[in-house]
C-alpha positions in Angstrom: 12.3 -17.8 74.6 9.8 -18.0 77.5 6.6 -15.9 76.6 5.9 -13.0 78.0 3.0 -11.9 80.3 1.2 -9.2 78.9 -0.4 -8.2 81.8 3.2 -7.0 82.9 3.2 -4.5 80.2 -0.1 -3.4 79.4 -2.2 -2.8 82.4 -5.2 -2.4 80.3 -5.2 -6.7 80.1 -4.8 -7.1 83.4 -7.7 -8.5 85.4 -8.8 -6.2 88.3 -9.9 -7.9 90.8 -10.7 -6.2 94.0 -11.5 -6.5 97.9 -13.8 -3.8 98.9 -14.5 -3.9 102.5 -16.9 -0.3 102.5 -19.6 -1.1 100.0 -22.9 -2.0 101.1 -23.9 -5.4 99.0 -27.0 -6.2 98.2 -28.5 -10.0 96.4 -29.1 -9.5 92.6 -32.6 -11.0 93.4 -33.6 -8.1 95.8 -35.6 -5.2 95.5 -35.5 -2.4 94.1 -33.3 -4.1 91.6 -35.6 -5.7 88.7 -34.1 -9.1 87.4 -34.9 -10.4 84.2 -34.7 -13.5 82.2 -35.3 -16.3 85.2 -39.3 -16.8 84.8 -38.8 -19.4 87.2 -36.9 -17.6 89.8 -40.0 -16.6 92.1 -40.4 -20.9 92.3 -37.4 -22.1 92.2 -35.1 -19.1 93.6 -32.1 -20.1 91.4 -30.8 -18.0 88.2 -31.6 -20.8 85.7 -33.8 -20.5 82.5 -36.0 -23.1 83.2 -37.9 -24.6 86.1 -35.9 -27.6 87.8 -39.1 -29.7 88.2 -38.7 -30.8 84.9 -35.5 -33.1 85.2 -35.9 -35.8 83.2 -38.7 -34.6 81.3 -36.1 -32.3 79.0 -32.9 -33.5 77.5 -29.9 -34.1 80.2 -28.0 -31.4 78.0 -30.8 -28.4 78.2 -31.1 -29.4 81.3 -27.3 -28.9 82.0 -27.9 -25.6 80.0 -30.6 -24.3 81.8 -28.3 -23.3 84.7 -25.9 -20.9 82.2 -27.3 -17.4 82.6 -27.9 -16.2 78.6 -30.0 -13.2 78.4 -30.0 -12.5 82.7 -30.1 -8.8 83.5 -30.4 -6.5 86.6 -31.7 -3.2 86.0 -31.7 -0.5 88.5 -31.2 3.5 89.0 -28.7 4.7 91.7 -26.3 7.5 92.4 -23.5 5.7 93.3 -20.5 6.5 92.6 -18.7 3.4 92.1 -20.4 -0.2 91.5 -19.1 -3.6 92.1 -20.0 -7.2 91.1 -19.5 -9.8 93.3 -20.1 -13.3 91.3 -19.7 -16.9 91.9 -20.0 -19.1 88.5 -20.4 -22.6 88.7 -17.0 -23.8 87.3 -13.9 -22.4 85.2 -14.5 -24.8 81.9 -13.1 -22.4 78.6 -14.6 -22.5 74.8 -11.1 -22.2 72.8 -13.0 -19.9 70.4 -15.0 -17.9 72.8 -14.0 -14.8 75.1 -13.9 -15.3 78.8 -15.3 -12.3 79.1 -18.6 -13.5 77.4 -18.5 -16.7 78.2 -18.3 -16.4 82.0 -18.3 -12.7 83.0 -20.9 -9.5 83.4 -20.8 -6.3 81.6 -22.7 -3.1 82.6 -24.8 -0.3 80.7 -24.9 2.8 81.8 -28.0 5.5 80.0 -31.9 5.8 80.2 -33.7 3.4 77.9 -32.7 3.3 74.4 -29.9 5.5 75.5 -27.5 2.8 77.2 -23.9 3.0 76.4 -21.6 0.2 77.3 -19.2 0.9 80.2 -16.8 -2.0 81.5 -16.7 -5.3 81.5 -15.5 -8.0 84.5 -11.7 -9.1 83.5 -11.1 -11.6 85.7 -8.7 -14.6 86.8 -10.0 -17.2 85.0 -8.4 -20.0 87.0 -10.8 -19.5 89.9 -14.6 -19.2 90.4 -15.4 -16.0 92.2 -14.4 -12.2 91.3 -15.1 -9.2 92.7 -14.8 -6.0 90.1 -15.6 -2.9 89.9 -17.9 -2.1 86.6 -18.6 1.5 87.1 -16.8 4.4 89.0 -17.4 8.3 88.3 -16.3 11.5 90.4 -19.5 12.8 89.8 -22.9 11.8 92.4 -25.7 12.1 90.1 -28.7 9.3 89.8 -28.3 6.9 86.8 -30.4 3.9 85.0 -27.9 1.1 84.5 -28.5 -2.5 83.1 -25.8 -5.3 84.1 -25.9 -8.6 82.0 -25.5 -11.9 83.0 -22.3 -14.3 81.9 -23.7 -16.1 78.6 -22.1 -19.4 79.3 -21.9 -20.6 82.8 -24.2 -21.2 85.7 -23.9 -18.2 88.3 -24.2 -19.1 92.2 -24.0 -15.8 93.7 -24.6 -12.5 92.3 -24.0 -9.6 94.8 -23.8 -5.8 93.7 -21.7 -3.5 95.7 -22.9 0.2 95.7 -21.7 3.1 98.2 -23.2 3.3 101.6 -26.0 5.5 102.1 -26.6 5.6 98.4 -30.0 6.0 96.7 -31.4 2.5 94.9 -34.4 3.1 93.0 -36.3 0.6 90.7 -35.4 0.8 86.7 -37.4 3.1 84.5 -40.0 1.2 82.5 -40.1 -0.7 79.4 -41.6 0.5 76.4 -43.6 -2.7 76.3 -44.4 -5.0 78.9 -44.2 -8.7 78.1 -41.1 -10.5 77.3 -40.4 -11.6 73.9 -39.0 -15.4 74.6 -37.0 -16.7 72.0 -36.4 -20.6 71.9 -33.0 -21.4 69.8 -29.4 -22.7 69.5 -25.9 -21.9 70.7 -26.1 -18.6 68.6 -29.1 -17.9 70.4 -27.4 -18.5 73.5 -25.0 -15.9 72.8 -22.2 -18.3 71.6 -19.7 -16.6 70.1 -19.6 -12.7 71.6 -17.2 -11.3 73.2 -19.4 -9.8 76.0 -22.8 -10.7 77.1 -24.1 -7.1 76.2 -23.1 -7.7 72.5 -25.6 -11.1 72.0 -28.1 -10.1 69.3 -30.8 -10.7 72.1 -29.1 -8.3 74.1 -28.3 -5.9 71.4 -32.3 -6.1 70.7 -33.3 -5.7 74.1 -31.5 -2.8 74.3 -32.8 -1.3 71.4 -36.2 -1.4 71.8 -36.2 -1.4 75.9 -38.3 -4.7 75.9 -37.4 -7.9 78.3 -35.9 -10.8 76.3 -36.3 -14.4 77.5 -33.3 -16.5 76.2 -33.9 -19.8 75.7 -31.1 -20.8 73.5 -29.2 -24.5 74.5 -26.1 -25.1 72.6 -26.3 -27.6 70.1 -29.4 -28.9 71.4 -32.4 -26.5 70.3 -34.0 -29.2 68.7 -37.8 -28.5 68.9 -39.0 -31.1 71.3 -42.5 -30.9 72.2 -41.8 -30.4 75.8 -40.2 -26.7 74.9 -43.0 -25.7 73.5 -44.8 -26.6 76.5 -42.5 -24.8 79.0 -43.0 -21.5 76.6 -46.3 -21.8 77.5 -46.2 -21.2 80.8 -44.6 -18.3 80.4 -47.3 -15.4 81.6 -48.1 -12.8 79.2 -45.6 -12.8 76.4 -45.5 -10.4 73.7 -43.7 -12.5 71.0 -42.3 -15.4 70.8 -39.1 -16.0 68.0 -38.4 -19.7 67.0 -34.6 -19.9 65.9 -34.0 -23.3 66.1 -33.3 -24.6 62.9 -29.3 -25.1 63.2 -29.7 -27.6 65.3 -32.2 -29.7 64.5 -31.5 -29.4 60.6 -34.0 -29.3 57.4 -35.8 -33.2 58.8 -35.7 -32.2 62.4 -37.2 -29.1 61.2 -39.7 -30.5 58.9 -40.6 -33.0 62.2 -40.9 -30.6 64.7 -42.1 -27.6 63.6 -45.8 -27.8 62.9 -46.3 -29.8 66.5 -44.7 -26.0 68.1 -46.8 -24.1 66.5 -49.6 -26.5 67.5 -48.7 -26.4 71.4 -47.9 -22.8 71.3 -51.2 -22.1 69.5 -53.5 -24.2 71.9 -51.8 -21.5 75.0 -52.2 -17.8 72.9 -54.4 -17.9 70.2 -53.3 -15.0 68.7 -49.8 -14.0 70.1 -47.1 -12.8 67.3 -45.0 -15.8 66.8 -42.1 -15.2 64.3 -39.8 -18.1 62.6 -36.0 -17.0 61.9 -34.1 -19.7 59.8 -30.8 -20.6 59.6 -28.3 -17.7 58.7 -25.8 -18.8 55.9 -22.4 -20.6 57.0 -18.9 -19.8 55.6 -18.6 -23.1 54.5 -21.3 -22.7 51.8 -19.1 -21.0 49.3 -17.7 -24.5 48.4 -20.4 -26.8 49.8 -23.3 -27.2 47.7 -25.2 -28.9 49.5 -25.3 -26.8 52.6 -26.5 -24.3 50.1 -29.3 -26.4 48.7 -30.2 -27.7 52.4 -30.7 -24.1 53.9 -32.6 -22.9 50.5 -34.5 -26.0 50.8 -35.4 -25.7 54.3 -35.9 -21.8 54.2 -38.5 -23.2 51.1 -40.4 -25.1 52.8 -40.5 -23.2 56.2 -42.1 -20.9 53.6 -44.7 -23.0 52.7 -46.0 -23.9 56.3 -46.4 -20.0 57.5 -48.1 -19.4 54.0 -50.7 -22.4 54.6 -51.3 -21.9 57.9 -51.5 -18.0 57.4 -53.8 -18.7 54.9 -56.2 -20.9 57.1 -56.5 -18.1 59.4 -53.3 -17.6 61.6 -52.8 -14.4 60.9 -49.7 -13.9 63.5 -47.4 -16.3 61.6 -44.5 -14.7 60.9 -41.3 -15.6 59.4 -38.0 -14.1 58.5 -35.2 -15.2 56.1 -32.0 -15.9 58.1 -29.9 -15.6 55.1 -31.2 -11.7 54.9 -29.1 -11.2 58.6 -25.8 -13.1 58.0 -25.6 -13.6 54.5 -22.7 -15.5 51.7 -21.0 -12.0 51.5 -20.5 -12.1 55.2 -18.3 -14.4 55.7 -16.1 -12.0 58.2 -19.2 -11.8 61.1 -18.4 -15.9 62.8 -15.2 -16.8 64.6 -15.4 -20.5 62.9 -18.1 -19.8 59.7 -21.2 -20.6 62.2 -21.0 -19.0 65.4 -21.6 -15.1 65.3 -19.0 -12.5 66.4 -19.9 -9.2 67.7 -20.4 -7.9 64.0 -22.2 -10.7 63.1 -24.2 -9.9 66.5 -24.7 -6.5 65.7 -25.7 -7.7 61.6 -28.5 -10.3 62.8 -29.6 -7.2 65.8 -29.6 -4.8 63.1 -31.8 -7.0 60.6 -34.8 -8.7 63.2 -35.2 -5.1 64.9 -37.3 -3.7 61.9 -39.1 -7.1 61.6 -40.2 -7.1 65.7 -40.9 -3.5 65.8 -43.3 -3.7 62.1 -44.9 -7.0 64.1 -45.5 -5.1 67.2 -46.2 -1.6 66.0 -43.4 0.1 68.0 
C-alpha cells in the first residue's frame, strides 16, 4: 500500500509557498532593518559568521560553516499587514534527525522586547533552493516590532522581506544592553537539533534579555584553535563572551586549548565577563562510566583553572556547570542523547539566563 501524502489531508503540513507580485521588497541588509549576527557583513557584504579573509587560516570545515546563518536576525517595526520572506539557501542537503524547518528555514517574532511571541514559521519545498512565504498576516494596520531569525543550518544567498506598499518601516526599538554577547561553541551551539531557529538556546536567550547574540558555534569542530580566539577579538565592543566548546574538543583538547583562549582573549579586553559552560550530560551516561568520569573529570579541572586564575586577579572568570542545564534525569531534552531538542533548548535557556543576567547586573 502506497503511502499517503499528508499534505492531501491536512493542509496545516502543507508548504505554502507563494508568488506575490504587489509587495514592495526590500534587502535584509538595508536600512531601517537592523541585522544582527554577521560582524563581518559591513566588509565582506555576505551573511556569514566570519570574515572570508581568513581562508586557510581556519579549519576547511568552520570555514565551510561560517556561511550557515546560526544566530542571524532582522529586527524592525512596521505596520504592515502582511510580511513575506523571500530566501535563497545555498543547497537542499537534510540532517535525518533535524527539522527542515530549523535547519534551512526562518521563523518570525512578533511583540516589543521581552514581549515577543512566536508567530509562523517558513514550510517550504524542500527539494528546491528558494521560497517565498508569507510569515505574518493580520486584518488589523497597527505598527509592530518583529524579529525574523535566520535558517540555523545552511548558507543563505538572498534574503528579501516583502511588506505592503506604502507601508511604514521604522528601525527596531533598542536593546537593553548594547554589545553582543559572542559565544564560541559546537553543533549545539549552532542550534543543532531545534525544530526552528527561534527555539536555539541562543535565540531563546536573546530574546529573553533583548541583547544581540553572536553565534559562533561550527558543528563538530569547535575545537578551541588559537585563531578563534583571535577572530573574537576583533569583535568591537562585546559585552560577554560564553566559551561552550568542550564537546568537541573533549577533556585533552580542553585541557590543551583552554588556558591559550583565555590568554588571547585576555591580551584584547582586560576585564570583559568571559564565562565557561561545560559539557551538558549525554543519555548515553547512564550505562557508560566512563563518559561519566570524563565530563566529572573535565568539569574538575575546568574548575581548577577559573579558581587559579580568579585567584591571581581575573576577577571576570566565570564558569557554569553544564550538567546543572541538561542533566542525567533529562534524558527526554536530545533527539539522539547529545543534540538538544526544543525542551532541552528551552532547559539549557532557562538555566544560563540567571547566570548572564547575575554577571551583567541586568
Amino acid at each position: 500500500m502506497p503511502d499517503s501524502d499528508i499534505a492531501k489531508h491536512d493542509k496545516n503540513m502543507a508548504t505554502k509557498n507563494v508568488e506575490e507580485n504587489n509587495l514592495t521588497w526590500k534587502n535584509g541588509y538595508e536600512e531601517p532593518f537592523l541585522l544582527i549576527g554577521f560582524k563581518w557583513f559591513k566588509k565582506d557584504h555576505l551573511y556569514r559568521r566570519l570574515p572570508v579573509d581568513n581562508e586557510g587560516k581556519i579549519p576547511e570545515s568552520v570555514n565551510e560553516l561560517a556561511n550557515c546563518t546560526a544566530g542571524g536576525q532582522i529586527r524592525f517595526q512596521t505596520d504592515s499587514k502582511k510580511i513575506v520572506v523571500r530566501v535563497e539557501i545555498s543547497n537542499t542537503n537534510g540532517m535525518v534527525h533535524m527539522a527542515r524547518t530549523g535547519l534551512s528555514g526562518c521563523d518570525l517574532y512578533v511583540g516589543d522586547p521581552g514581549k515577543e511571541r512566536f508567530y509562523d514559521v517558513t514550510k517550504y519545498d524542500s527539494s528546491k533552493t528558494n521560497y517565498e512565504i508569507v510569515l505574518f498576516e493580520d486584518d488589523v494596520k497597527e505598527l509592530r516590532s518583529f524579529v525574523i531569525n535566520f535558517p540555523l543550518y545552511k548558507g543563505v544567498k538572498k534574503f528579501e522581506v516583502g511588506l505592503v506598499p506604502e507601508s511604514t518601516i521604522k528601525k527596531p526599538l533598542p536593546f537593553a544592553q548594547e554589545g553582543p554577547i559572542v559565544v564560541y561553541g559546537t553543533s549545539i551551539t549552532q542550534g543543532g537539533c531545534a525544530s526552528r531557529p527561534g527555539m536555539s538556546h541562543l535565540n531563546i536567550i536573546s530574546r529573553n534579555l533583548n541583547m544581540e547574540i553572536v553565534n559562533l558555534g561550527f558543528s563538530g569542530s569547535g575545537r578551541g584553535e588559537p585563531i578563534m580566539a583571535e577572530l573574537i577579538s576583533e569583535i568591537e565592543k562585546p559585552s560577554m563572551i560564553i566559551l561552550e566548546y568542550e564537546s568537541n574538543a573533549g577533556f585533552e583538547g580542553t585541557k590543551n586549548t583552554l588556558e591559550k583562549l583565555l590568554t588571547i582573549l585576555r591580551d584584547k579586553f582586560e576585564k570583559l565577563p568571559i564565562l565557561i559552560c561545560t559539557k551538558i550530560c549525554y543519555a548515553k551516561e547512564i550505562n557508560n562510566a566512563g563518559l561519566v568520569k570524563d565530563r566529572t573529570g573535565s568539569l574538575e579541572w575546568q574548575k581548577n583553572i577559573v579558581k587559579q586564575r580568579v585567584d591571581s586577579g581575573d576577577e571576570n572568570l566565570y564558569l557554569l556547570d553544564g550538567s546543572t542545564l541538561i542533566g542525567p534525569d533529562d534524558f527526554e531534552a536530545t533527539v539522539d542523547g547529545v543534540h538538544p531538542t526544543d525542551l532541552g533548548f528551552n532547559l539549557m535557556a532557562q538555566g544560563m539566563i540567571p547566570k548572564i543576567k547575575s554577571i551583567l547586573s541586568l
